[in-house]
C-alpha positions in Angstrom: -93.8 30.9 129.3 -94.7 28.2 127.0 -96.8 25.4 128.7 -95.5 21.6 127.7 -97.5 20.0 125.3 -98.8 16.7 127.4 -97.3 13.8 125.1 -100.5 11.3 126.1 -102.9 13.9 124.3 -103.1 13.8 120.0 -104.5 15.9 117.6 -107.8 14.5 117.6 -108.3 14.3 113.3 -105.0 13.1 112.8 -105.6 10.0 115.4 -109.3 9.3 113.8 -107.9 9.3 110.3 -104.5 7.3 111.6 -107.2 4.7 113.2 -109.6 4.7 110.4 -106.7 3.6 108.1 -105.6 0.9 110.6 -109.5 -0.3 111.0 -109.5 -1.1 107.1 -106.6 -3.3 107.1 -106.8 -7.0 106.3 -103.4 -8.9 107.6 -102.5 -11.9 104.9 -99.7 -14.4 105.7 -97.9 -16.7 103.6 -95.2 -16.7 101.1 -97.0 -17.7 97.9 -100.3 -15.6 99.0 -98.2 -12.3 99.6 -96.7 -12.6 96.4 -99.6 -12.8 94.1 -101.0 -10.1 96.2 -98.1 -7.8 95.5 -98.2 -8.8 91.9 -101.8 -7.5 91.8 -101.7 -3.8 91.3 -105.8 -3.7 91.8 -104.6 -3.9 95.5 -103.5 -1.8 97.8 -100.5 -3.0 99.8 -99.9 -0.8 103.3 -97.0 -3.2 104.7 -95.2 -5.8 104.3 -93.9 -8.6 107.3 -90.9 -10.3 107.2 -89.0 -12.2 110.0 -85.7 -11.7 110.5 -85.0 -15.2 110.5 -86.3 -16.0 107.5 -83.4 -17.2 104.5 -82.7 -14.7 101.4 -83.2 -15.6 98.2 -85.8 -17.8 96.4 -89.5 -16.6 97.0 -88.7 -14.3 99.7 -86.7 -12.2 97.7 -89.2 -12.2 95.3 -91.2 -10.7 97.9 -88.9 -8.2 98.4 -88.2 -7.2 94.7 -92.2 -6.9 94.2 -92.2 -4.6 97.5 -89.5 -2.6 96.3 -90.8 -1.4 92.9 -94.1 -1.1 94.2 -92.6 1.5 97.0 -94.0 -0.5 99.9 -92.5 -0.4 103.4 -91.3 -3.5 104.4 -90.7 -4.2 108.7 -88.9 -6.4 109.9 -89.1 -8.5 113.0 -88.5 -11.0 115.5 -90.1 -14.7 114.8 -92.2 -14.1 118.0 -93.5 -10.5 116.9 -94.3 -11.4 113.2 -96.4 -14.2 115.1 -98.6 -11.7 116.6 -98.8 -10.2 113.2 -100.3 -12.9 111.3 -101.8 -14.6 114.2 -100.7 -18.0 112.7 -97.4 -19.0 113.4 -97.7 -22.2 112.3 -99.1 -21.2 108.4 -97.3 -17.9 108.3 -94.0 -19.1 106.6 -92.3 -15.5 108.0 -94.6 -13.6 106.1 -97.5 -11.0 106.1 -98.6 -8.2 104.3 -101.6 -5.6 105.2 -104.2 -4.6 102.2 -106.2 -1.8 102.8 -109.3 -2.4 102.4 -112.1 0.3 102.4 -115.2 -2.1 103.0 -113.7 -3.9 105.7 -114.3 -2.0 108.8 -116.1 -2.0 112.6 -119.6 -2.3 112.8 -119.8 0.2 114.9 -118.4 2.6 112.2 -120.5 1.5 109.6 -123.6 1.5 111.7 -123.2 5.5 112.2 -123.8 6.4 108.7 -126.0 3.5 107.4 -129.6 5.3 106.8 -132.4 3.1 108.0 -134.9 4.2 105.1 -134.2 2.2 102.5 -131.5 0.3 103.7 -130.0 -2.5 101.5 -130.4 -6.1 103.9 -127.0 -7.2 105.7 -126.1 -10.8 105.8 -124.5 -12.0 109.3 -123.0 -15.3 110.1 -123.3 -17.4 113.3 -121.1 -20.2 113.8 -119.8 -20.4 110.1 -116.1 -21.9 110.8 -115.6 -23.5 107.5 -112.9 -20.9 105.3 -114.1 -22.5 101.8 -118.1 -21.8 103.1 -117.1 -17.7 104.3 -115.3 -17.5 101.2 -118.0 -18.5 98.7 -120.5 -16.4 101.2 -118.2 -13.4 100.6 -117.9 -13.7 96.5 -122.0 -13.9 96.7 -122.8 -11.2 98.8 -120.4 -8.8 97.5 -121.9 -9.6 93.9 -125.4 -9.2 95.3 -127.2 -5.8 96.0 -127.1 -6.1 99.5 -125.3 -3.8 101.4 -122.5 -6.3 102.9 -121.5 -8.9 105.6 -121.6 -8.9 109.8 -118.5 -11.5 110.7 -118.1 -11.8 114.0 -114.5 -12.9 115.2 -116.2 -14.9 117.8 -117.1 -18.2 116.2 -116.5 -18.3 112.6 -113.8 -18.9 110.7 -111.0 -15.8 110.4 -110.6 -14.5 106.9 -107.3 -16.5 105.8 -105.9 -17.4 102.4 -108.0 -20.2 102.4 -111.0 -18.2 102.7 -109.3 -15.3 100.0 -109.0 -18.0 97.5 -112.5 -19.2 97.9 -113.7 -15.8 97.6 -111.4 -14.9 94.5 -110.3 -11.9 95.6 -113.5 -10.4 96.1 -112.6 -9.6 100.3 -111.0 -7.0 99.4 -114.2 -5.3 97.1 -117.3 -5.6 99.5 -118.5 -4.4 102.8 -117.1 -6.5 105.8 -118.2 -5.3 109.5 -116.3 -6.7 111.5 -117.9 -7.3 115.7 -116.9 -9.6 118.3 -119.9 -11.4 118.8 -123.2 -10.9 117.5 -124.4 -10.8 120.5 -123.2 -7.4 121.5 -123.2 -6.0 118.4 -126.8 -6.7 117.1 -128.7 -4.8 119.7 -126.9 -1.8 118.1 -128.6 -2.2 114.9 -132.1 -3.5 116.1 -131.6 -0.1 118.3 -131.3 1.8 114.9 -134.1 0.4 113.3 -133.2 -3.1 111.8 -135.0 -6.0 112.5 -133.4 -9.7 112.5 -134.2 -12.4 110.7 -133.5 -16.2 111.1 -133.0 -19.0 108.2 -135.4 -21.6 110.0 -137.3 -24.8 108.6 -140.1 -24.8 111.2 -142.9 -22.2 111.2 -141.0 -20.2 108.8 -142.3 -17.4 105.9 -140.9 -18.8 102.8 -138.3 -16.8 101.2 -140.2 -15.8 98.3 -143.2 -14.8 100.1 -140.7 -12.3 102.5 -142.0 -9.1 102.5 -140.0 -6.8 105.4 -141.3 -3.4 106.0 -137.6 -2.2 107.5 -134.1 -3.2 107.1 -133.2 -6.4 108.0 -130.6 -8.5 109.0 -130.5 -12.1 107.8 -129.0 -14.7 110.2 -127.5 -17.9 108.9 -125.7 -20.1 111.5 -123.9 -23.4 110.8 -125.6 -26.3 108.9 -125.0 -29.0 112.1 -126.2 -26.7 115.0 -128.5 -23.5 113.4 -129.0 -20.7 114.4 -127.7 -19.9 118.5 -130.7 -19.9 121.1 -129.2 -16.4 121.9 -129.3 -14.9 118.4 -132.9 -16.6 117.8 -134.1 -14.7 120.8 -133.0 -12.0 119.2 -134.6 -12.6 116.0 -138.5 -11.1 114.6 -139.0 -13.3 111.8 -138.2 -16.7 110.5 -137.9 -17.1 107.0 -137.2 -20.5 105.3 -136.2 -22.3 101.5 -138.8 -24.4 101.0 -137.1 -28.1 100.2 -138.4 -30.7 97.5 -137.3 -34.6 97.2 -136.7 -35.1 101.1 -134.1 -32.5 101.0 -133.4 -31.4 104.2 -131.1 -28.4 103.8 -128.6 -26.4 101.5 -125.0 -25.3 102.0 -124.8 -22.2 104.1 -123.2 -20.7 100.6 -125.9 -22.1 98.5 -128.3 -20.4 101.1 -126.4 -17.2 101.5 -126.3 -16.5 97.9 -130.2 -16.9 97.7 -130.9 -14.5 100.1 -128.7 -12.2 98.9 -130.4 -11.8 95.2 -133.7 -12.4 96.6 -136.1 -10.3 95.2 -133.6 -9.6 92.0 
Protein backbone atom coordinates (compact mmCIF):
# COMPACT_ATOMS: atom_id res chain seq x y z
CA UNK A 1 0.00 0.00 0.00
CA UNK A 2 1.19 3.27 -1.00
CA UNK A 3 0.85 5.94 1.79
CA UNK A 4 -0.71 9.56 0.35
CA UNK A 5 1.72 12.12 -0.09
CA UNK A 6 0.35 14.95 2.53
CA UNK A 7 -0.35 17.96 -0.08
CA UNK A 8 0.63 20.72 2.93
CA UNK A 9 4.31 19.24 2.92
CA UNK A 10 7.01 20.38 -0.20
CA UNK A 11 10.10 19.33 -1.32
CA UNK A 12 12.13 21.36 0.90
CA UNK A 13 14.93 22.65 -2.07
CA UNK A 14 12.42 23.21 -4.53
CA UNK A 15 10.39 25.69 -2.00
CA UNK A 16 13.82 27.50 -0.82
CA UNK A 17 14.87 28.05 -4.39
CA UNK A 18 10.94 28.94 -5.46
CA UNK A 19 11.18 31.55 -2.39
CA UNK A 20 14.62 32.73 -3.00
CA UNK A 21 13.50 33.71 -6.53
CA UNK A 22 10.31 35.46 -5.11
CA UNK A 23 12.61 37.24 -2.31
CA UNK A 24 14.64 39.00 -5.26
CA UNK A 25 11.81 40.43 -7.03
CA UNK A 26 11.32 44.23 -7.26
CA UNK A 27 7.35 45.02 -8.36
CA UNK A 28 7.29 48.30 -10.80
CA UNK A 29 4.04 49.86 -11.88
CA UNK A 30 3.20 52.19 -14.46
CA UNK A 31 2.72 52.22 -18.13
CA UNK A 32 5.60 54.36 -19.38
CA UNK A 33 8.04 52.79 -16.48
CA UNK A 34 7.14 49.07 -17.62
CA UNK A 35 7.89 49.82 -20.97
CA UNK A 36 11.30 51.10 -20.89
CA UNK A 37 11.95 48.37 -18.56
CA UNK A 38 10.95 45.70 -21.08
CA UNK A 39 12.85 47.61 -23.70
CA UNK A 40 16.04 47.17 -21.55
CA UNK A 41 17.35 43.73 -22.21
CA UNK A 42 20.13 44.33 -19.21
CA UNK A 43 17.01 43.47 -17.14
CA UNK A 44 15.54 40.62 -16.22
CA UNK A 45 11.66 40.69 -16.48
CA UNK A 46 9.91 37.58 -14.26
CA UNK A 47 6.20 38.92 -14.93
CA UNK A 48 4.19 41.07 -16.25
CA UNK A 49 0.57 42.74 -14.65
CA UNK A 50 -2.12 43.75 -16.54
CA UNK A 51 -5.75 44.46 -15.51
CA UNK A 52 -8.32 43.15 -17.31
CA UNK A 53 -9.96 46.35 -17.48
CA UNK A 54 -7.47 48.12 -18.93
CA UNK A 55 -8.24 49.36 -23.01
CA UNK A 56 -6.14 47.59 -25.95
CA UNK A 57 -4.10 49.32 -28.07
CA UNK A 58 -1.77 52.40 -27.67
CA UNK A 59 0.96 51.87 -24.90
CA UNK A 60 -0.54 48.89 -23.55
CA UNK A 61 -0.16 47.01 -26.39
CA UNK A 62 3.12 48.05 -26.70
CA UNK A 63 3.51 46.43 -23.49
CA UNK A 64 2.32 43.45 -24.72
CA UNK A 65 4.34 43.28 -28.01
CA UNK A 66 7.63 44.00 -25.91
CA UNK A 67 6.44 40.95 -23.43
CA UNK A 68 5.80 38.79 -26.21
CA UNK A 69 9.18 38.83 -28.07
CA UNK A 70 10.88 38.83 -24.99
CA UNK A 71 8.99 35.39 -23.93
CA UNK A 72 7.59 36.93 -20.69
CA UNK A 73 4.47 35.67 -19.01
CA UNK A 74 2.05 38.07 -18.80
CA UNK A 75 -1.16 37.59 -15.83
CA UNK A 76 -3.95 38.94 -15.98
CA UNK A 77 -6.34 40.30 -13.33
CA UNK A 78 -9.05 41.93 -11.63
CA UNK A 79 -8.57 45.87 -10.97
CA UNK A 80 -8.69 44.98 -7.19
CA UNK A 81 -6.01 42.16 -7.46
CA UNK A 82 -3.52 44.09 -9.72
CA UNK A 83 -3.99 46.69 -6.74
CA UNK A 84 -2.35 44.40 -4.34
CA UNK A 85 0.24 43.91 -6.86
CA UNK A 86 1.65 47.20 -7.26
CA UNK A 87 0.47 48.41 -3.97
CA UNK A 88 -0.50 51.75 -5.68
CA UNK A 89 -3.75 51.90 -7.20
CA UNK A 90 -3.88 55.26 -7.61
CA UNK A 91 -0.19 55.55 -9.79
CA UNK A 92 -0.42 52.04 -11.25
CA UNK A 93 -2.26 52.85 -14.55
CA UNK A 94 -3.13 48.79 -14.76
CA UNK A 95 0.24 47.97 -14.82
CA UNK A 96 3.22 46.09 -13.08
CA UNK A 97 6.01 44.09 -13.90
CA UNK A 98 8.45 42.05 -11.48
CA UNK A 99 12.50 42.42 -12.23
CA UNK A 100 14.52 39.97 -10.63
CA UNK A 101 16.89 41.37 -8.88
CA UNK A 102 19.83 39.39 -7.27
CA UNK A 103 20.95 42.17 -4.72
CA UNK A 104 17.70 42.84 -3.47
CA UNK A 105 16.92 40.42 -0.83
CA UNK A 106 15.93 39.91 3.25
CA UNK A 107 18.35 40.91 5.67
CA UNK A 108 18.04 37.98 7.26
CA UNK A 109 19.41 36.08 4.11
CA UNK A 110 22.13 38.25 3.58
CA UNK A 111 23.21 38.42 7.17
CA UNK A 112 23.85 34.33 7.07
CA UNK A 113 26.67 34.55 4.75
CA UNK A 114 28.15 38.04 5.28
CA UNK A 115 31.76 37.27 6.97
CA UNK A 116 32.41 39.63 9.86
CA UNK A 117 36.32 39.82 9.15
CA UNK A 118 36.75 42.16 6.85
CA UNK A 119 33.43 43.15 6.08
CA UNK A 120 32.71 46.01 3.62
CA UNK A 121 30.46 48.91 5.93
CA UNK A 122 26.49 48.80 5.22
CA UNK A 123 24.65 52.00 4.85
CA UNK A 124 21.04 51.90 6.64
CA UNK A 125 18.35 54.57 6.48
CA UNK A 126 16.03 55.78 9.25
CA UNK A 127 13.23 57.91 8.39
CA UNK A 128 14.40 58.69 4.75
CA UNK A 129 10.75 59.19 2.98
CA UNK A 130 11.84 61.43 0.19
CA UNK A 131 12.00 58.87 -3.41
CA UNK A 132 14.38 61.48 -5.20
CA UNK A 133 16.86 61.35 -1.64
CA UNK A 134 16.65 57.01 -1.63
CA UNK A 135 17.22 57.18 -5.15
CA UNK A 136 20.37 59.26 -5.31
CA UNK A 137 21.49 57.23 -1.90
CA UNK A 138 21.06 54.06 -4.06
CA UNK A 139 23.18 55.25 -7.29
CA UNK A 140 26.02 56.26 -4.55
CA UNK A 141 26.21 53.34 -2.60
CA UNK A 142 26.00 50.91 -5.18
CA UNK A 143 28.92 52.89 -7.02
CA UNK A 144 30.86 52.89 -3.69
CA UNK A 145 32.91 49.88 -2.20
CA UNK A 146 30.60 49.32 0.38
CA UNK A 147 28.90 46.31 0.65
CA UNK A 148 25.13 47.64 0.16
CA UNK A 149 21.92 49.25 1.69
CA UNK A 150 19.57 48.25 4.97
CA UNK A 151 15.87 49.82 3.84
CA UNK A 152 13.61 49.24 6.11
CA UNK A 153 9.79 49.27 4.80
CA UNK A 154 8.87 50.91 8.05
CA UNK A 155 9.45 54.53 7.56
CA UNK A 156 11.09 55.41 4.37
CA UNK A 157 10.06 55.88 1.26
CA UNK A 158 9.20 52.46 -0.94
CA UNK A 159 11.35 51.96 -3.99
CA UNK A 160 8.89 53.44 -6.77
CA UNK A 161 9.59 54.76 -10.24
CA UNK A 162 10.29 57.88 -8.72
CA UNK A 163 12.95 56.55 -6.78
CA UNK A 164 14.25 54.13 -10.01
CA UNK A 165 14.63 57.19 -11.99
CA UNK A 166 16.63 59.03 -9.39
CA UNK A 167 18.76 56.09 -9.04
CA UNK A 168 19.17 55.50 -12.90
CA UNK A 169 18.62 52.22 -12.97
CA UNK A 170 21.17 51.35 -10.60
CA UNK A 171 18.31 49.30 -8.02
CA UNK A 172 18.41 46.78 -9.85
CA UNK A 173 22.73 46.34 -9.73
CA UNK A 174 23.50 46.72 -5.84
CA UNK A 175 22.81 45.02 -2.60
CA UNK A 176 19.36 46.03 -1.06
CA UNK A 177 18.32 44.26 2.38
CA UNK A 178 15.29 44.61 2.80
CA UNK A 179 13.83 44.53 7.03
CA UNK A 180 10.78 45.82 8.54
CA UNK A 181 12.15 48.14 10.91
CA UNK A 182 15.55 48.59 12.06
CA UNK A 183 14.67 48.07 15.12
CA UNK A 184 14.28 44.39 14.87
CA UNK A 185 16.58 43.82 12.43
CA UNK A 186 19.71 45.54 13.79
CA UNK A 187 20.23 43.48 16.88
CA UNK A 188 20.76 40.67 14.34
CA UNK A 189 23.85 42.14 12.99
CA UNK A 190 25.25 43.80 16.23
CA UNK A 191 24.70 39.95 17.34
CA UNK A 192 27.06 38.95 14.53
CA UNK A 193 29.70 41.26 15.12
CA UNK A 194 28.79 44.73 13.56
CA UNK A 195 28.73 47.69 15.45
CA UNK A 196 26.42 50.85 14.57
CA UNK A 197 27.20 54.02 13.91
CA UNK A 198 25.32 57.37 13.98
CA UNK A 199 25.79 60.60 11.57
CA UNK A 200 25.61 63.13 14.62
CA UNK A 201 26.82 66.96 14.90
CA UNK A 202 27.36 66.85 18.69
CA UNK A 203 30.25 65.05 20.40
CA UNK A 204 30.93 63.27 17.27
CA UNK A 205 34.46 61.64 15.72
CA UNK A 206 34.85 63.45 12.50
CA UNK A 207 34.49 61.36 9.42
CA UNK A 208 37.99 61.57 8.40
CA UNK A 209 39.44 60.77 11.63
CA UNK A 210 36.97 57.29 11.77
CA UNK A 211 38.89 54.56 12.46
CA UNK A 212 36.43 51.21 13.26
CA UNK A 213 38.11 48.12 14.39
CA UNK A 214 34.86 45.90 13.07
CA UNK A 215 32.17 46.14 10.55
CA UNK A 216 30.04 48.81 10.87
CA UNK A 217 26.83 50.04 10.09
CA UNK A 218 26.28 53.69 9.31
CA UNK A 219 22.98 55.19 10.38
CA UNK A 220 21.54 58.26 8.53
CA UNK A 221 18.00 59.34 9.49
CA UNK A 222 16.10 62.27 8.01
CA UNK A 223 17.50 65.84 7.80
CA UNK A 224 14.32 67.50 10.08
CA UNK A 225 14.18 64.83 12.91
CA UNK A 226 17.84 62.68 12.94
CA UNK A 227 18.52 59.88 13.86
CA UNK A 228 15.46 57.87 16.16
CA UNK A 229 16.04 57.85 20.07
CA UNK A 230 15.61 54.05 19.59
CA UNK A 231 18.30 53.47 16.84
CA UNK A 232 20.70 55.97 18.74
CA UNK A 233 20.42 53.72 21.72
CA UNK A 234 21.42 51.30 19.67
CA UNK A 235 24.36 53.05 18.25
CA UNK A 236 28.51 52.71 19.60
CA UNK A 237 29.85 55.66 17.82
CA UNK A 238 28.96 58.98 16.60
CA UNK A 239 30.66 60.11 13.65
CA UNK A 240 30.07 63.67 12.19
CA UNK A 241 31.07 66.02 8.68
CA UNK A 242 32.59 68.76 10.04
CA UNK A 243 30.63 72.05 8.61
CA UNK A 244 32.41 75.46 7.45
CA UNK A 245 30.50 78.97 6.75
CA UNK A 246 27.52 78.40 9.37
CA UNK A 247 26.55 75.37 7.47
CA UNK A 248 24.47 73.38 9.39
CA UNK A 249 23.95 70.19 7.54
CA UNK A 250 24.11 68.39 4.02
CA UNK A 251 21.45 66.39 2.06
CA UNK A 252 21.06 62.94 3.42
CA UNK A 253 22.46 61.97 -0.36
CA UNK A 254 25.24 64.39 -0.27
CA UNK A 255 26.04 62.73 3.22
CA UNK A 256 25.41 59.17 2.16
CA UNK A 257 27.64 59.38 -0.77
CA UNK A 258 30.58 60.57 1.63
CA UNK A 259 30.41 57.86 3.74
CA UNK A 260 30.27 55.53 1.33
CA UNK A 261 33.80 56.38 -0.47
CA UNK A 262 35.21 57.38 2.77
CA UNK A 263 38.53 56.24 3.10
CA UNK A 264 38.77 55.77 -0.95
Amino acid sequence: MTQAKDPSKTDSSEYLARKSVYNRLITVYGRKPVVEILSDPALKIFRVHLAESNRGGGIVEQIKTLAGQRNIEICYHSREQLARISRNSKQDQGVACDIHSAGYQPFSEALKQLPVSGQQPLIALDGVTNPQNLGMIIRSVTASPAFGLLLPSKGCADISPLVIKASAGTVFKGNILRCESLASALPAFIEKGFEICTLSSHQATPLAEFRPQAPVIYVLGNETEGVSAEIAALSKHRVGIPMANGVESLNVAITAALIAFNGL
